[in-house]
N, C-alpha and C positions, 0 to 999 in steps of 0.2 A: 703078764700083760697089764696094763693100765688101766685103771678102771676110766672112762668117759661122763665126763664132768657135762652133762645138761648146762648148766650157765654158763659155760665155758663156751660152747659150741654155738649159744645164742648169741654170745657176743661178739665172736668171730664173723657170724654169719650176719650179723647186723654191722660191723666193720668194714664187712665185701661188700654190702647193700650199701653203705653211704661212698665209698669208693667209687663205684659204678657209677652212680649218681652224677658224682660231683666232675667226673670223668664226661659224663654225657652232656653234663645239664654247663659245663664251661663257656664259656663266649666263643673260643676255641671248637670245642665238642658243639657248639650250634652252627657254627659256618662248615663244616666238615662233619656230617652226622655219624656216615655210613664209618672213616676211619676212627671217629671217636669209639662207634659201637667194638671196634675189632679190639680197640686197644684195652676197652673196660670188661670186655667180657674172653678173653681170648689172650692176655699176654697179664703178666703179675706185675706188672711197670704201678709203682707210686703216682697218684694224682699230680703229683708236681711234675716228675717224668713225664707222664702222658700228657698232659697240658704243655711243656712246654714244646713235645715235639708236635701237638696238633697248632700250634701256632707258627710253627716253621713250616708247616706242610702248607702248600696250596690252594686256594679254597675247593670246594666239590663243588658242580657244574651242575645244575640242579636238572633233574628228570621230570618231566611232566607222569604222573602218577594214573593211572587207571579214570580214578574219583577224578581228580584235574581234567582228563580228556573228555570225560564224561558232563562235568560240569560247564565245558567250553563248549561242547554239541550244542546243551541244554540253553547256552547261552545265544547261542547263535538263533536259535528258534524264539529267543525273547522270554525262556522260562526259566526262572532263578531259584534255588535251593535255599531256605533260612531252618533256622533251628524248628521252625514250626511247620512248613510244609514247600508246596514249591508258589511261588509267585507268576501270574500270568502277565507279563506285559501287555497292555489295556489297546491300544492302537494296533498294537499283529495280531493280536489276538479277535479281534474283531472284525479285524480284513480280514482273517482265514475264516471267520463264522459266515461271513455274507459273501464270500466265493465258495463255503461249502452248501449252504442254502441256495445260489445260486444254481448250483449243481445239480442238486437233489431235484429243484425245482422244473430244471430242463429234462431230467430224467422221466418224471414225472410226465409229464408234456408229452414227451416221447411216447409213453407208455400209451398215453389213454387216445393217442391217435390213430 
């Protein structure tokens, strides 16, 4: 048996890591994510291969995502998601403050009568 060459295996394995890559990260592999993922990590097809048949394929019909639904609720209610936290929209957000004061305040009313 053969003895296993450590630098040998790294650079194989660094060979399939930029394959993959250049597989996924193609113009091709950007418009069609999900068949670039099958063909980079799932079939032994050369980047030339796989690019050229991800540019004959179709484009992918894009899926609204978990985070995306979530973000469209979020939006709907006037409250935006940034890198830093969520943003309140100044105008709705102020009409639901003085219709919840509003509220509280007739409750209130209620009570002490």
């Amino acid at each position: 048996m053969a003895a296993v060459n450590p630098r040998q295996i790294e650079q194989l394995l660094a060979a399939e890591r930029m394959r993959i890559s250049a597989i996924i990260e193609s113009e091709a592999g950007k418009a069609r994510p999900m068949l670039a993922l099958e063909l980079a990590l799932r079939s032994p097809m050369s980047v030339d291969a796989a690019t050229a048949l991800l540019a004959k394929a179709a484009p992918e019909a894009r899926h609204a995502s978990a985070a995306d639904s979530f973000r469209a609720a979020l939006q709907a209610e006037a409250i935006g998601i940034t890198s830093l936290g969520a943003e309140v929209a100044t105008d709705k957000r102020e009409a639901r403050l003085k219709e919840i004061r509003r509220n509280v305040g007739k409750k209130g009313a209620a009570n002490a009568e």
